[in-house]
BADRENNU-336734 format. One record per residue: x, y, z of N, C-alpha, C in turn. Coordinates in steps of 0.05 Angstrom, whole numbers, plus 5000, padded with zeros to 4 digits. Layout:
<margus>
XYZXYZXYZ;...
</margus>
This chain:
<margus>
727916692223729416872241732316892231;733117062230736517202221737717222248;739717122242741917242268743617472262;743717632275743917932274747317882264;749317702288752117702286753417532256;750417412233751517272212751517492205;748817602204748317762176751118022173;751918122205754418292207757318112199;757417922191759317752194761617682214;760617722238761217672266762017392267;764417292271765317032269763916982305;762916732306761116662332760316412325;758916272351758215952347755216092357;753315882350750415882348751015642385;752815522386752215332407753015442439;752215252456753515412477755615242489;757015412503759615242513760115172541;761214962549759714852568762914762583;763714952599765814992609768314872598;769214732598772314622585770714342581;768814252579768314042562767113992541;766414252521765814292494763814462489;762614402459760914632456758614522444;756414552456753614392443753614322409;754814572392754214572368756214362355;754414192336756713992319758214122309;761114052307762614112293764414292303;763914452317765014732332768114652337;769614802330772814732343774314932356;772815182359774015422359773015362391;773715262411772815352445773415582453;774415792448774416042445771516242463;771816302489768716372501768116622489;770516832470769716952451768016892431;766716662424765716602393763816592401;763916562437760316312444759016602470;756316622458755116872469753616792492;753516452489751816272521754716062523;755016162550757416002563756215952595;756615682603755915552624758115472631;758415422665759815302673759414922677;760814702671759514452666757614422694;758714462721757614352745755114562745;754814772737751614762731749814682719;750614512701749214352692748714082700;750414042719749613812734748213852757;747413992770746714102789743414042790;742013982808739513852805737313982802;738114312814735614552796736114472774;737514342755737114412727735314212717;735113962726733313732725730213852715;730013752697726413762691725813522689;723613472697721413172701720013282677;720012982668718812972643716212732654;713412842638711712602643712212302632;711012092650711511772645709311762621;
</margus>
């Protein structure tokens, strides 16, 4: 699979950013919610809809 915004040379992160406490992708330094096309807020991610049960 190609990402449409490399192949245009669209400066962007592949990771998502996760309100003012960083950005999934290693390395990323640019926090910029311009670069990042999936941006979360952190406390939804804490939030317990987001919980999946995994089998024992």
């Amino acid at each position: 699979m190609t990402c449409v915004d490399c192949v245009a040379g669209v400066e962007h992160c592949h990771g998502t950013l996760v309100g003012s406490e960083g950005c999934t992708e290693p390395g990323c330094e640019d926090l910029s919610a311009d670069r990042h096309p999936l941006v979360i807020e952190a406390a939804e991610v804490d939030s317990p809809r987001h919980l999946v049960a995994t089998a024992a």
